[in-house]
C-alpha positions in Angstrom: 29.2 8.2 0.4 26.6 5.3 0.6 24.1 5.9 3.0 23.1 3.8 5.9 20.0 4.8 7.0 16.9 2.6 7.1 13.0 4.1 7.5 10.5 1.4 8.8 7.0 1.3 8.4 5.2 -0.5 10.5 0.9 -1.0 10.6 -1.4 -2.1 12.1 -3.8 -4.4 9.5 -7.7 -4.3 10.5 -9.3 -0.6 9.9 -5.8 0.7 9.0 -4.8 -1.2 5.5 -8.2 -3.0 5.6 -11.8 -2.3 6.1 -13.7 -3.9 9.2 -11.9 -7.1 10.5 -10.9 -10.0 8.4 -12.7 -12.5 9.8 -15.7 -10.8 8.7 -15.2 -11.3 5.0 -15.1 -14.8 4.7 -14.8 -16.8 7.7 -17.5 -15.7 10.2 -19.9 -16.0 7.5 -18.8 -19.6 7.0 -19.4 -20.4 10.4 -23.2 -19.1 10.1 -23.0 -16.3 12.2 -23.2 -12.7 11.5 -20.7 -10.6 12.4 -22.4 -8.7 15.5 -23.5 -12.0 16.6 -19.8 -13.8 16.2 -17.6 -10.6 18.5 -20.8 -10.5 21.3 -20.4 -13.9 22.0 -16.1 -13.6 21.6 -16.8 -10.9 24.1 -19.3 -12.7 26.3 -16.9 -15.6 26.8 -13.7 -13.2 27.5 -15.7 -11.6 30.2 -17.3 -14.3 31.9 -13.8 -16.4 31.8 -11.8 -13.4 32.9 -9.6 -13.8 30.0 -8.0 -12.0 27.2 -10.2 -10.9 24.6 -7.9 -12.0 22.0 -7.7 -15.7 23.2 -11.1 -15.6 23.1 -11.3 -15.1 19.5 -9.0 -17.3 18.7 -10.8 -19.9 20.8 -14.3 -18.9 18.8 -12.3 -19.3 15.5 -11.6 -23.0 16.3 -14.7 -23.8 17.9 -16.9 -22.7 15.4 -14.7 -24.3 12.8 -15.0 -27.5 14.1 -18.9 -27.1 14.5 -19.1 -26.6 10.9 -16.6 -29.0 10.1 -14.9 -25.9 8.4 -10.6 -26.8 7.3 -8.6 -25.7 10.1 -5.2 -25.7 8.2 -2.9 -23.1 7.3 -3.7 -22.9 3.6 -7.6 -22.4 4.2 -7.2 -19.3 6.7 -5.0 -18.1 3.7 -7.5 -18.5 1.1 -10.2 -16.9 3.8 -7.6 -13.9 3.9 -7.3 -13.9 0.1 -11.1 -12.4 0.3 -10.4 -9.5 2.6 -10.7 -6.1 0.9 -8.2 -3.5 1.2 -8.7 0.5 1.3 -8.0 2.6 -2.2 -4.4 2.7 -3.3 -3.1 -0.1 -0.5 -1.7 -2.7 -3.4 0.2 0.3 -5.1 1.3 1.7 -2.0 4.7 -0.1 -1.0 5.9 -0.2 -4.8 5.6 4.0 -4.7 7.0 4.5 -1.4 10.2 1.9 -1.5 10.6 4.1 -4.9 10.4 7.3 -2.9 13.0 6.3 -0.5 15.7 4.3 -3.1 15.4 7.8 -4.7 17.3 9.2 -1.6 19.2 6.2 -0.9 16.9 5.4 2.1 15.8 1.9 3.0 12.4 1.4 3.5 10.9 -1.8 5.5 7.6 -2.5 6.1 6.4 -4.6 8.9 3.2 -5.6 10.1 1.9 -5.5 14.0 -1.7 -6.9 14.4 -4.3 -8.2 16.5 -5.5 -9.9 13.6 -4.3 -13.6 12.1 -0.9 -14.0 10.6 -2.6 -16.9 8.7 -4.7 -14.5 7.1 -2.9 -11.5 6.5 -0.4 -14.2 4.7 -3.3 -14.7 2.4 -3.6 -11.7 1.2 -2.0 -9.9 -1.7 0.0 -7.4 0.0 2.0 -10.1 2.5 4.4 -9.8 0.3 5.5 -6.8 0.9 6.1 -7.3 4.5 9.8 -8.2 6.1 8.0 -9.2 9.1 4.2 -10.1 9.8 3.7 -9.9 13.7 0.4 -11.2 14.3 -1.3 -13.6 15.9 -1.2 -17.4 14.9 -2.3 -21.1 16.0 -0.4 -23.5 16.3 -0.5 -26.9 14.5 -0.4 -30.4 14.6 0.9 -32.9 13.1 -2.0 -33.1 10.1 -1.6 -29.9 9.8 -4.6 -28.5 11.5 -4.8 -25.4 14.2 -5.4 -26.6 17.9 -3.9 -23.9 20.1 -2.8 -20.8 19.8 0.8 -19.9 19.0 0.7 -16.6 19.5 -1.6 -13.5 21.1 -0.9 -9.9 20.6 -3.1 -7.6 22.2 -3.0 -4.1 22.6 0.1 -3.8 25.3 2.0 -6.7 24.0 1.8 -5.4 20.7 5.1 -2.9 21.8 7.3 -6.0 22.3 7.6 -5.9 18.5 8.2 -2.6 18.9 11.4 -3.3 20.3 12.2 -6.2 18.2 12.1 -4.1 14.9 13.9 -1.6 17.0 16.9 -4.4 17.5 16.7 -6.3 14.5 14.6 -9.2 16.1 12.7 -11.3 13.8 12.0 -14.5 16.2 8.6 -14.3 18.3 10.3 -16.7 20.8 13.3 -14.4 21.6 12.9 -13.1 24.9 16.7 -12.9 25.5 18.3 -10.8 22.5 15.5 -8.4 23.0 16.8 -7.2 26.3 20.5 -6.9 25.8 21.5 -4.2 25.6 22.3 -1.8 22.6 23.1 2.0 22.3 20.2 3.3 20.2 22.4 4.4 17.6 23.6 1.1 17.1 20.4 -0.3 16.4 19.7 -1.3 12.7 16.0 0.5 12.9 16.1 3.6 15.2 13.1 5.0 17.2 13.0 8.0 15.3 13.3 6.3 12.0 10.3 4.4 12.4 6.2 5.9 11.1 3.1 3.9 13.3 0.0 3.5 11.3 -2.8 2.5 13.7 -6.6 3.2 13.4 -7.8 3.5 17.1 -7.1 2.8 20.9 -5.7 -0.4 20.2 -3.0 1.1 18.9 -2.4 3.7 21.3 0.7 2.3 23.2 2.4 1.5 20.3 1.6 5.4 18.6 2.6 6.5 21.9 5.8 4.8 22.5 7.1 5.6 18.9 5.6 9.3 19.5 7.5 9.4 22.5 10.9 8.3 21.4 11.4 10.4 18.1 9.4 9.1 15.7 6.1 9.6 13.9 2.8 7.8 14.6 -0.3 8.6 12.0 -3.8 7.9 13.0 -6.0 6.8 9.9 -9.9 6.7 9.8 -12.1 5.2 7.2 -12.6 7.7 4.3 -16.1 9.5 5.0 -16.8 8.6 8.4 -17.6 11.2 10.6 -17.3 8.8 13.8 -14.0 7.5 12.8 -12.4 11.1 12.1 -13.8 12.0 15.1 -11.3 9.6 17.4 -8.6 10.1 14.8 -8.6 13.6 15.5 -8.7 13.0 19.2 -5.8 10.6 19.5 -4.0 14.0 18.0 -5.6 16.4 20.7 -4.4 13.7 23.6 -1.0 13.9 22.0 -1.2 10.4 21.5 -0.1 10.6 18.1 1.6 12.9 15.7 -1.0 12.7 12.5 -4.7 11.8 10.8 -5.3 11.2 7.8 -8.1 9.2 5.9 -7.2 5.4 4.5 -7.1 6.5 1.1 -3.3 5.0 0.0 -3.5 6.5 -3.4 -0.6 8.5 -5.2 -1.1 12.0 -4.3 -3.5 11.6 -1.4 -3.3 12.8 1.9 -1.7 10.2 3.6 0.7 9.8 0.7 2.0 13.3 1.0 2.6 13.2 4.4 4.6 10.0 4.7 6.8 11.2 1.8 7.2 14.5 4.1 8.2 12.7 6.9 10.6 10.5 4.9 12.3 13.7 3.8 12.5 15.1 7.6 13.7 11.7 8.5 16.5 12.3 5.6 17.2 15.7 6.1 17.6 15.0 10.3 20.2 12.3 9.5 22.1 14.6 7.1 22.3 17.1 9.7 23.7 14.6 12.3 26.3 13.4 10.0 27.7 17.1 9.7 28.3 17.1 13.2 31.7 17.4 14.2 32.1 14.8 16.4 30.2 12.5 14.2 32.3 13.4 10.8 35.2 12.5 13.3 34.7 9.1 14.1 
């Protein structure tokens, strides 16, 4: 009997499949600033205006664009995302683990849930590999170039999309279809068949909620750093989330093991529930 169970992966993008953050490859350099310099003054303007840090950003993206008289169109913040690096093993990751679940008849998705720029994350090699980027974007006029932004996500509102992959939402708009509601074994991704890769606090609210309603949420940390480890490991002591592991995507690594254990759990809990006897009854 075919199986209809689906496993979504979902991740966060800056210090969890990528170094650093991805303006800090190509664009804040193009803007002549360095990197400390470029966040300080993001921050200094988010505190003094009372506003959200990640307007703010957005706001210094554009303004220093236009100082330099830098492209603000789609395509260049998708060649300036083309330069971001990624952490060992990320462009072979997807490939290995969609093979690892059609090998159980398991559906994997991937989906990504950033702080970062859609625009950019588009760029880079791995967008592909996405069913859904949720991330934040400008929008655009009618030349084409960025004037406003589209969409925000910060660290709370980044559970909204929680809920969307939950419910088999795509739209960013949809503020209606996201709140009907559905039994949670109806839903096309279930709680407890979703995995949360985050790299810090940011994350926590969307580690926690997936924690929280069955699934698994894995803390990663930049390979070798003590500091990074050190509030990896502490998101597990909190019981903020269920794993660490280093960003080393490689076959066989650490992170790669674990994923494919949880996909087997994942697997082996739905067999179980379908040997139930009033669910063999219906």
């Amino acid at each position: 009997m075919e199986k209809n169970l689906t496993v979504a992966l979902i991740y966060d993008f800056d210090g969890t499949l990528a170094p650093g953050n991805m303006q800090e490859y190509d664009f804040i350099p193009a803007v002549g600033k360095s990197n400390k310099e470029f966040w300080l003054e993001s921050e200094k303007l988010a505190k003094a205006q009372d506003a959200d840090p990640i307007l703010a950003y957005m706001y210094k993206m554009i303004h220093e664009a236009r100082n330099m008289g830098l492209s603000l169109k789609r395509e260049a913040f998708m060649a300036s995302g083309a330069k971001v690096e990624l952490y060992s093993g990320v462009e072979e990751w997807f490939g290995r683990i969609n093979a690892y679940g059609a090998s159980k008849g398991i559906a994997i998705e991937h989906y990504i849930n950033s702080s970062g720029l859609k625009e950019m994350i588009e760029g880079s090699p791995i967008a592909g590999e996405f069913k859904k980027i949720y991330a934040c974007s400008f929008l655009y006029d009618v030349d084409g170039i960025a004037y406003w932004p589209a969409v925000a996500v910060n660290y709370t509102n980044k559970t909204q999309f929680i809920f969307k992959i939950n419910k088999g939402i795509e739209t960013v708009y949809d503020s209606k279809e996201v709140n009907r509601f559905i039994p949670e074994e109806q839903r096309p991704v279930q709680f407890r068949h979703m995995i949360y890769f985050g790299d810090g606090t940011t994350d926590v609210p969307c580690m926690r909620l997936v924690k929280a309603q069955g699934g698994h949420s894995v803390a990663v940390y930049k390979p070798g750093s003590a500091k990074n480890r050190a509030v990896s490991e502490k998101l597990v002591k909190d019981n903020r989330v269920s794993y660490f592991c280093p960003a080393d995507y490689s076959e066989g690594s650490e992170i790669d093991v674990l994923v494919k254990t949880i996909i087997d759990k994942i697997d082996a809990d739905f067999q179980l529930e379908r040997l139930r006897p009033d669910v063999r009854a219906k």
